[in-house]
C-alpha positions in Angstrom: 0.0 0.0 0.0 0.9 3.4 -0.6 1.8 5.7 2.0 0.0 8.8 2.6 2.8 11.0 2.2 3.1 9.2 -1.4 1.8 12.2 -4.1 -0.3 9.2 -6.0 -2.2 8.7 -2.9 -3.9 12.0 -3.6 -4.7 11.2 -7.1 -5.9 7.9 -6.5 -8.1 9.6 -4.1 -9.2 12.7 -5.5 -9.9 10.5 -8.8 -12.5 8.2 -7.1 -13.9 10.7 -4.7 -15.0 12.9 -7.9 -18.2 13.2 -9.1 -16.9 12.0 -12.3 -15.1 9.0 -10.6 -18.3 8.4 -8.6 -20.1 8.4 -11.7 -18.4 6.1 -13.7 -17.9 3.5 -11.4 -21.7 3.5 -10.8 -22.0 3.4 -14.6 -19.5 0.3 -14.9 -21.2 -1.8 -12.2 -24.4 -1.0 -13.5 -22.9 -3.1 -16.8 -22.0 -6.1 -14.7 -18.3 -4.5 -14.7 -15.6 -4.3 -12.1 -16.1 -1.0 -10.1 -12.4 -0.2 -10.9 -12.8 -0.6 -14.5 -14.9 2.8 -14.9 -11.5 5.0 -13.3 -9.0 3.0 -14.5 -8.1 5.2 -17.8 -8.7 8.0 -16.0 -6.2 6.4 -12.8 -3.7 5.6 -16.0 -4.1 9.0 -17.3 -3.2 11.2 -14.2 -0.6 8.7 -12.7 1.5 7.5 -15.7 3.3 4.8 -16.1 3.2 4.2 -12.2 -0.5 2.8 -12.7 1.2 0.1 -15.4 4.4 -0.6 -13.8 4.2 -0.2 -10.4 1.4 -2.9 -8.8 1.0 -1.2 -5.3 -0.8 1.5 -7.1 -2.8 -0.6 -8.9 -3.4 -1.9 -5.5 -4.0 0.9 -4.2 -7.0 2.1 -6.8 -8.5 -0.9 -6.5 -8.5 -0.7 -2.4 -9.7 2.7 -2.5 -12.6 1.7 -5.4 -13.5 -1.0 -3.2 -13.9 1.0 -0.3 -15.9 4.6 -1.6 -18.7 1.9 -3.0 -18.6 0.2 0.3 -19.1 3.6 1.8 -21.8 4.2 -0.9 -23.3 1.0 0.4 -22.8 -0.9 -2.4 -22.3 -4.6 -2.0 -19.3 -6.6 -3.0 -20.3 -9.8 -4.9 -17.5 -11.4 -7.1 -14.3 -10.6 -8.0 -13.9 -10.6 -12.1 -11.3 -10.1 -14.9 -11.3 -6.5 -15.8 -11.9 -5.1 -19.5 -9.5 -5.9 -22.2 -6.9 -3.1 -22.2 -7.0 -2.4 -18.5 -4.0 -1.9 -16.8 -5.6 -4.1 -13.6 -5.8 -7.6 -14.0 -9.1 -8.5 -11.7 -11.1 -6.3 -9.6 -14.1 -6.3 -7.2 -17.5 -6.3 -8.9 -20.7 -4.6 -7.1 -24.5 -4.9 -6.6 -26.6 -1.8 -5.7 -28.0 -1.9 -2.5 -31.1 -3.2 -2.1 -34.1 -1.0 -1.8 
């Protein structure tokens, strides 16, 4: 894990935290996706090549995503292959809370 004096930390966070991260992570589990899978360009965008090369930021997202739709009050109920192209290999995979 990242510490929080790490600079990515803050992306990672202010990424997911967004309206626009919120967003499209709601959007991709609405498709059946992996939460992580609606941030991940945009986690690959603003981090660089850390997000490909360096796996305890792609740890890190995927912590983080897992936690905001826990928060959210999502519920975790698989963990799945992510898109083709995705810099993360498998990642948590959401209902919406029931009603």
């Amino acid at each position: 894990m990242l510490t929080n004096a790490d600079p990515r930390l803050a992306i990672i966070k202010a990424i997911i935290q967004s309206a626009d991260g919120i967003k499209r992570m709601v959007l991709a589990t609405s498709k059946g996706h992996p939460a992580l899978s609606g941030v991940d360009e945009c986690l690959g965008a603003a981090t660089g090549s850390d997000y490909i090369s360096d796996g305890a930021v792609r740890a890190e997202a995927g912590f983080r995503v897992a936690q905001e739709m826990k928060e959210m009050g999502f519920i975790e109920v698989r963990v799945d292959d992510m898109p083709h192209g995705s810099a993360a290999h498998k990642a948590k995979v959401f209902q919406f809370p029931p009603i």
